[in-house]
C-alpha positions in Angstrom: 135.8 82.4 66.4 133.9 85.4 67.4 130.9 84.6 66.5 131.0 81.0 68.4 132.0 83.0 71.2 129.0 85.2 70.6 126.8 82.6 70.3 128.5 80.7 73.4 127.1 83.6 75.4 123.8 83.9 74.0 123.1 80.7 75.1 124.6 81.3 78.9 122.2 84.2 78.7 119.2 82.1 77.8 120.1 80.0 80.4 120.6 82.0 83.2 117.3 84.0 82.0 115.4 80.2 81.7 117.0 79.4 85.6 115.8 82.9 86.7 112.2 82.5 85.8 111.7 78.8 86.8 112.6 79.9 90.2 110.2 82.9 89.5 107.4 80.7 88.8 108.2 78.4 91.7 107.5 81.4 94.0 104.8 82.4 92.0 103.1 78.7 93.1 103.9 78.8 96.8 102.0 82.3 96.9 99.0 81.3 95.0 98.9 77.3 94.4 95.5 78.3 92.8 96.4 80.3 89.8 94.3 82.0 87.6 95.4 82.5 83.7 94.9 86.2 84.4 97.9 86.0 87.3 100.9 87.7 85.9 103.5 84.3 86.2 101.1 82.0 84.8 102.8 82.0 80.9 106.3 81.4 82.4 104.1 78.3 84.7 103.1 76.8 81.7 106.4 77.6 79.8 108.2 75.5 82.5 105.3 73.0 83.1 107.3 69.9 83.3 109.9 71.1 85.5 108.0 73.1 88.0 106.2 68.9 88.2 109.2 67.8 88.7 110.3 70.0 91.3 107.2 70.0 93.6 107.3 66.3 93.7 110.3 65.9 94.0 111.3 68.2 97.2 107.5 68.0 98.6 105.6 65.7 97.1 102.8 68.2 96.1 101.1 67.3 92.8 100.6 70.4 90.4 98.3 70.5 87.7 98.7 73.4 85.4 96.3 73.4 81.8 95.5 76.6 79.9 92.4 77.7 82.5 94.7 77.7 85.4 97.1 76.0 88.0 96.5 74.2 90.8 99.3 73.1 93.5 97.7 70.9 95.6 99.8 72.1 98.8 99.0 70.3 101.9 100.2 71.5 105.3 102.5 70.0 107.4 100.8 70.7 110.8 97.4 70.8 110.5 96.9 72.1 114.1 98.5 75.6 113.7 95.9 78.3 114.5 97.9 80.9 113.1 97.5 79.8 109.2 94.3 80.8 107.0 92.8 83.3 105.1 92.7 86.4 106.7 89.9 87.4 109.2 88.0 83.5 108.8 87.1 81.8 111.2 85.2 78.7 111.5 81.8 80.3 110.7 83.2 81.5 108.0 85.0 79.0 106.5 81.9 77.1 106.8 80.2 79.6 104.5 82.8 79.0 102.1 82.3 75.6 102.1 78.9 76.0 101.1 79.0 78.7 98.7 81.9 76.0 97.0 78.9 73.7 97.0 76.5 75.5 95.8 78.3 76.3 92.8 79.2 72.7 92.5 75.4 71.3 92.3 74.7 74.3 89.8 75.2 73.0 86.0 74.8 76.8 85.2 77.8 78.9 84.0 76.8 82.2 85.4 75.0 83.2 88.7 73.6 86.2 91.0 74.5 86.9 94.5 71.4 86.7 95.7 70.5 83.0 93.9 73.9 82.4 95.0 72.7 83.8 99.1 69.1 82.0 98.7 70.4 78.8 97.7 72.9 78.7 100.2 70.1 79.8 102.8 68.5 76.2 101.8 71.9 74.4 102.7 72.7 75.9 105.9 69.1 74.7 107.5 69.7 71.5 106.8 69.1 69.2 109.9 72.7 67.9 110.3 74.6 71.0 109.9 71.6 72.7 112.2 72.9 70.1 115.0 76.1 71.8 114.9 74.5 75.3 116.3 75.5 76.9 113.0 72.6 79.0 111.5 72.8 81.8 108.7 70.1 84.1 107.4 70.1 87.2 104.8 67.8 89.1 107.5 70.7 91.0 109.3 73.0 93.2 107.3 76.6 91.9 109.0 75.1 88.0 107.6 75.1 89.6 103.5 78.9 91.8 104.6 79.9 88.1 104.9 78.2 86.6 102.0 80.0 89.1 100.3 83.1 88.6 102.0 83.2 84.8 100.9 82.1 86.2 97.5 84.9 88.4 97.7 87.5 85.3 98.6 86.1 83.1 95.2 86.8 86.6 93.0 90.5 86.5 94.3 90.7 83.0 93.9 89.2 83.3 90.1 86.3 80.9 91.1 83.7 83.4 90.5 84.7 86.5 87.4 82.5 89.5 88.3 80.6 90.5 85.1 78.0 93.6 86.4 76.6 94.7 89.6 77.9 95.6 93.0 78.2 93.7 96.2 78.3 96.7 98.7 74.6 97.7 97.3 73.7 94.0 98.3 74.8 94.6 101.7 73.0 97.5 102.4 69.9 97.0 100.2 69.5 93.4 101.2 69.7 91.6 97.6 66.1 93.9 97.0 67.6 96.8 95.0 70.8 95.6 94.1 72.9 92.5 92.8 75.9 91.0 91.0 76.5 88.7 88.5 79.3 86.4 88.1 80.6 84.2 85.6 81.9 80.3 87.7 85.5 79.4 86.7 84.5 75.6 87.1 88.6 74.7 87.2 89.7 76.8 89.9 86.4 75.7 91.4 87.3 71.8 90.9 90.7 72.7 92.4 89.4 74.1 95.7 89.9 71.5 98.0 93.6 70.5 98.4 92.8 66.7 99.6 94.5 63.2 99.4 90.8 62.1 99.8 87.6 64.0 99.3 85.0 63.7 102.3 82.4 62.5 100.6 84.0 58.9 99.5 83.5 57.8 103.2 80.6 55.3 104.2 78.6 57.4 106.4 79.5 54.2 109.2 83.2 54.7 108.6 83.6 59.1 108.1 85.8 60.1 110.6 83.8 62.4 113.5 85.9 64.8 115.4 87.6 67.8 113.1 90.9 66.6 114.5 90.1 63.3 112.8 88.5 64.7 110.5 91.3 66.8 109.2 93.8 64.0 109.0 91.8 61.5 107.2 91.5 64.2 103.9 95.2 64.5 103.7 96.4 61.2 105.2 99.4 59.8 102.8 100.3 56.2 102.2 103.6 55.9 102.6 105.4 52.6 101.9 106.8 50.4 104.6 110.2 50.4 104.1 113.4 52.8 105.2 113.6 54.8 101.9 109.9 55.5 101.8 110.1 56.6 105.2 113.2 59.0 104.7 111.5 60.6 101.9 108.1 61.6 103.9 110.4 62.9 106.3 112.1 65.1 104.3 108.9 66.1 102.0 107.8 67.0 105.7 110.5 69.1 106.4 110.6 70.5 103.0 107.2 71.8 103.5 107.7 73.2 106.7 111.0 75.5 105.7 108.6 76.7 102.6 105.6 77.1 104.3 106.7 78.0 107.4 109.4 80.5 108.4 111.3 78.7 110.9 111.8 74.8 111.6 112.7 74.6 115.6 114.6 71.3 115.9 113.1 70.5 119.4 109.4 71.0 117.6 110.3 67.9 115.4 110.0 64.0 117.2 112.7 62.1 117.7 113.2 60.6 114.1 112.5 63.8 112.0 114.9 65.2 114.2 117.9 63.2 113.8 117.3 63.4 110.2 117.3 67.0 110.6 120.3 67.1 111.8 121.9 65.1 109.7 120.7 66.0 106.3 119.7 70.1 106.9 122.6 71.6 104.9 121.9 69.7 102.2 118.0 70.4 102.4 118.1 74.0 102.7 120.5 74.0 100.0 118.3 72.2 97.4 115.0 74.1 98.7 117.1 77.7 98.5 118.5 77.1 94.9 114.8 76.1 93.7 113.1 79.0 95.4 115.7 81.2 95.6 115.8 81.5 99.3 118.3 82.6 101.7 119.8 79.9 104.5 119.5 80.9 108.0 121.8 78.0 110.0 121.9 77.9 114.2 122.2 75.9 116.9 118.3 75.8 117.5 117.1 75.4 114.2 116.9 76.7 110.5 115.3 79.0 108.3 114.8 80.0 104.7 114.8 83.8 104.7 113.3 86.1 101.5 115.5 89.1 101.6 112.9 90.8 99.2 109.7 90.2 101.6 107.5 89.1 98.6 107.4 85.0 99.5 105.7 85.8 102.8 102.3 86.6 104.2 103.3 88.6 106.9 106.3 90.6 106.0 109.0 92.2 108.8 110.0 95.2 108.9 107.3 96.8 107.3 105.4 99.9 106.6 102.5 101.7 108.8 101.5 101.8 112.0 100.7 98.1 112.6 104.2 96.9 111.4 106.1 99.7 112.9 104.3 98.1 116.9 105.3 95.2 115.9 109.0 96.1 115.3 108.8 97.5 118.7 107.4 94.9 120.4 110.1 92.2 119.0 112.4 94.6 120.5 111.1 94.8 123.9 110.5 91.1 123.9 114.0 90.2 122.3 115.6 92.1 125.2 114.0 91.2 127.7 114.7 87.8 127.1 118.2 88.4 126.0 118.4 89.7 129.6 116.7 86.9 131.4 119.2 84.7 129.9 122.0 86.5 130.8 120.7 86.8 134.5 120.2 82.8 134.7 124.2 82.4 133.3 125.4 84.4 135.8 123.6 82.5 138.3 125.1 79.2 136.8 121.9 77.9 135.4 120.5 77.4 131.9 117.1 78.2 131.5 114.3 79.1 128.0 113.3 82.9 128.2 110.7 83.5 131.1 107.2 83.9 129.6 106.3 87.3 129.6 102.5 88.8 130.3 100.2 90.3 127.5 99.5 93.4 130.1 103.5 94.1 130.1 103.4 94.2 126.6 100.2 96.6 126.6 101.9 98.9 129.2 105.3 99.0 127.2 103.1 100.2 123.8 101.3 102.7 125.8 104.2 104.6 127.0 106.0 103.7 123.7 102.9 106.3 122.4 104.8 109.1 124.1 108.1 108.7 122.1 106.3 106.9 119.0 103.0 107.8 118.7 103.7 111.3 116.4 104.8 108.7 113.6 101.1 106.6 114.7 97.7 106.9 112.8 95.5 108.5 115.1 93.1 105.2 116.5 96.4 104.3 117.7 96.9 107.4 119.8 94.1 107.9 121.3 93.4 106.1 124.9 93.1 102.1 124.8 94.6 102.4 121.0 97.6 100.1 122.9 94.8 97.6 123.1 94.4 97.1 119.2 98.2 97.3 119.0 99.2 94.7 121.5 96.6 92.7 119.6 98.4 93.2 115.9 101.6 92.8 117.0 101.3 89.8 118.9 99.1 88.2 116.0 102.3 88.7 113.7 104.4 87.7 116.1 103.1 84.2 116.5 102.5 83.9 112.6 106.4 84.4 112.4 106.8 81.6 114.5 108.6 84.4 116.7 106.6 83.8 119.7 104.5 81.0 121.3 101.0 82.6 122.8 99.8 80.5 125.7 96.5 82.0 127.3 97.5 85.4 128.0 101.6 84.4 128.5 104.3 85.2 125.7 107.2 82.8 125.5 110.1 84.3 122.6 111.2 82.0 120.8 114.8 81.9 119.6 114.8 83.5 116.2 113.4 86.9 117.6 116.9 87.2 118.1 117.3 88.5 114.7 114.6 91.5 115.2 116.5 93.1 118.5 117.2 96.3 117.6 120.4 97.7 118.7 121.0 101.2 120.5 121.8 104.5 118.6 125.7 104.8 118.8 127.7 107.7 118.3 130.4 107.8 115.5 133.2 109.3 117.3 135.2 109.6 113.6 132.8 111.1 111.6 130.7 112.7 114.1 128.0 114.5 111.9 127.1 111.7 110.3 124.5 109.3 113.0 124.5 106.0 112.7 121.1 104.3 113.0 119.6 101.6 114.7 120.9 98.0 112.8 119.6 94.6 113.3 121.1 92.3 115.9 121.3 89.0 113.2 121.8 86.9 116.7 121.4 83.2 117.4 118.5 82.0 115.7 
């Protein structure tokens, strides 16, 4: 009896240990949905291959590929339009070196290359006549073009499309590709698994290829879906299952009319299947929901943080949290129901700079210094938005609902134990 018992539990074990890193490696795919063997989570991916397929299609409809050179989960967004996603400090210029550094070790059969056959051949590209109708030129003359060369050189390392094997990029930069080089080796699956289309650009008829970027953009990840209720249903909620993974709040007046009633409807029971798979925490209110990672790893942008940066931008959810807590309060009292008043980018300067006086000993020292509330204002508001904790429009500042949850309440003092302060705690308000 005791040892069926015993082996009773061993099993329980195994499966509790088999549940806990399935939902591992399904966080370890949202983070990086282009994952290099070397990545840390990548034997438990392929341990749990089929399920992790399963799963993805299932609640998103994402494909994953995962052989034993890599993963690839081929996320798609579900707004395409949202200004605050990407890779960090890109913009369009740059992306559009990335795009033709990806081609330029596409056309090249070659399993290694240098940076600077990698620069000249991509030099070649650029002045092409089409793209030079754009207004988009690039040269190796200047040394801020090579810092981002390098920078896009930089992005393919992390992504495991380009292995360094000898040299040094910085020496590039400052020796202009005369003195100095890298090599790399080109990891031809993560390359293949760069761009996360429904349809690859180049399969238009040059008479039919879309020509704005707006149309653009939604022609490469345009999805068939089937005309009938089911298939409908299910985009919806593949829709809404990307957004509360990808995004950390869903606002139901963001959604149309019939995403939103099946919002509504269905919510609990989404969250609950998305939070058991990813092992996510429900956030439930009248305005919306959220999935909330208690441990700040499944995010970009975590809050609270450390430093300076994260420690303004604390502050400023504060500041803007009250002061729409109290614009609300004066419209109830004047019998009227109204969304927070937007709120100025210069009062939220002014309110860092004198925050310097009671803050700034805790500050790195650009942030002290006069104008260092410019930078700040700058940061903080940038996270903000990427929160989906504030709406930017112009130079206005509208809170949105869940900043709620980042009000900081006052000091208080404990009348019963009265050595003992209590700090500030979070005001978990209406999201």
């Amino acid at each position: 009896m005791r040892s069926r018992t015993d082996s009773r539990a061993i099993s329980q074990q195994q499966q509790r240990h088999g549940r806990e890193e399935l939902i591992a490696c399904v966080r370890a795919m949202l983070m990086t949905p282009l994952m290099a063997p070397t990545h840390e989570d990548f034997a438990g991916v392929r341990r749990h291959a089929d399920a992790l397929r399963d799963w993805f299609a299932r609640e998103t409809g994402w494909a994953l590929h995962i052989a034993r050179d890599g993963a690839r989960l081929f996320k798609r967004p579900a707004t395409l339009f949202d200004a605050t996603r990407g890779l960090h400090k890109y913009d369009r210029r740059r992306y559009a070196l990335l795009c033709l550094a990806c081609a330029v070790l596409e056309r090249r059969a070659e399993p290694q290359i240098t940076l600077r056959v990698l620069g000249e051949t991509l030099l070649s590209m650029a002045a092409e006549p089409d793209l030079a109708t754009t207004g988009f030129t690039f040269t190796l003359s200047a040394q801020h073009e090579r810092s981002e060369l390098v920078a896009v050189c930089r992005t393919l390392l992390e992504l495991g499309v380009l292995v360094r094997v000898a040299g040094d990029e910085d020496g590039f930069v400052q020796a202009g590709g005369d003195a100095a080089d890298a090599l790399y080796d080109v990891g031809r699956r993560a390359l293949s698994g760069m761009l996360a289309a429904v349809r690859g650009p180049s399969t238009w008829p040059l008479e039919n290829a879309p020509a704005s970027i707006a149309e653009r953009l939604r022609a490469l990840v345009d999805e068939h879906v089937a005309e009938s209720d089911e298939a409908r249903r299910t985009a919806i909620r593949h829709h809404l299952s990307r957004r509360l993974l990808d995004d950390p709040v869903i606002y139901s007046d963001s959604l149309d009319e019939e995403a939103r009633n099946y919002f509504m409807n269905q919510r609990g029971t989404l969250a609950a299947r998305l939070s058991d798979g990813a092992g996510l925490g429900i956030e439930q209110r009248a305005e919306g929901l959220a999935l909330v990672d208690e441990s700040g790893e499944l995010t970009d942008v975590a809050m609270p943080a450390e430093g300076t940066d994260a420690h303004a931008t604390l502050l400023v959810a504060d500041f803007l949290a009250r002061a729409c807590r109290n614009s609300r309060t004066a419209a109830s009292h004047n019998g009227t129901a109204r969304a927070a008043e937007p709120i100025g980018e210069d009062t939220v300067r002014a309110f860092l700079a004198g925050a310097k006086d009671e803050y700034g000993r805790y500050w790195r020292k650009s942030a002290r210094e006069p104008g260092g509330e410019d930078e700040l204002t700058d940061v903080a508001l940038d996270r903000l938005a990427k929160l989906t904790l504030i709406e930017r429009v112009g130079t206005s500042i509208r809170p949105l609902p869940a900043l709620a949850r980042f009000a900081l309440g006052a000091p208080q003092a404990e009348t019963r134990r009265p050595r003992k302060p209590v700090a500030p705690q979070l005001f978990f308000g209406g999201l």
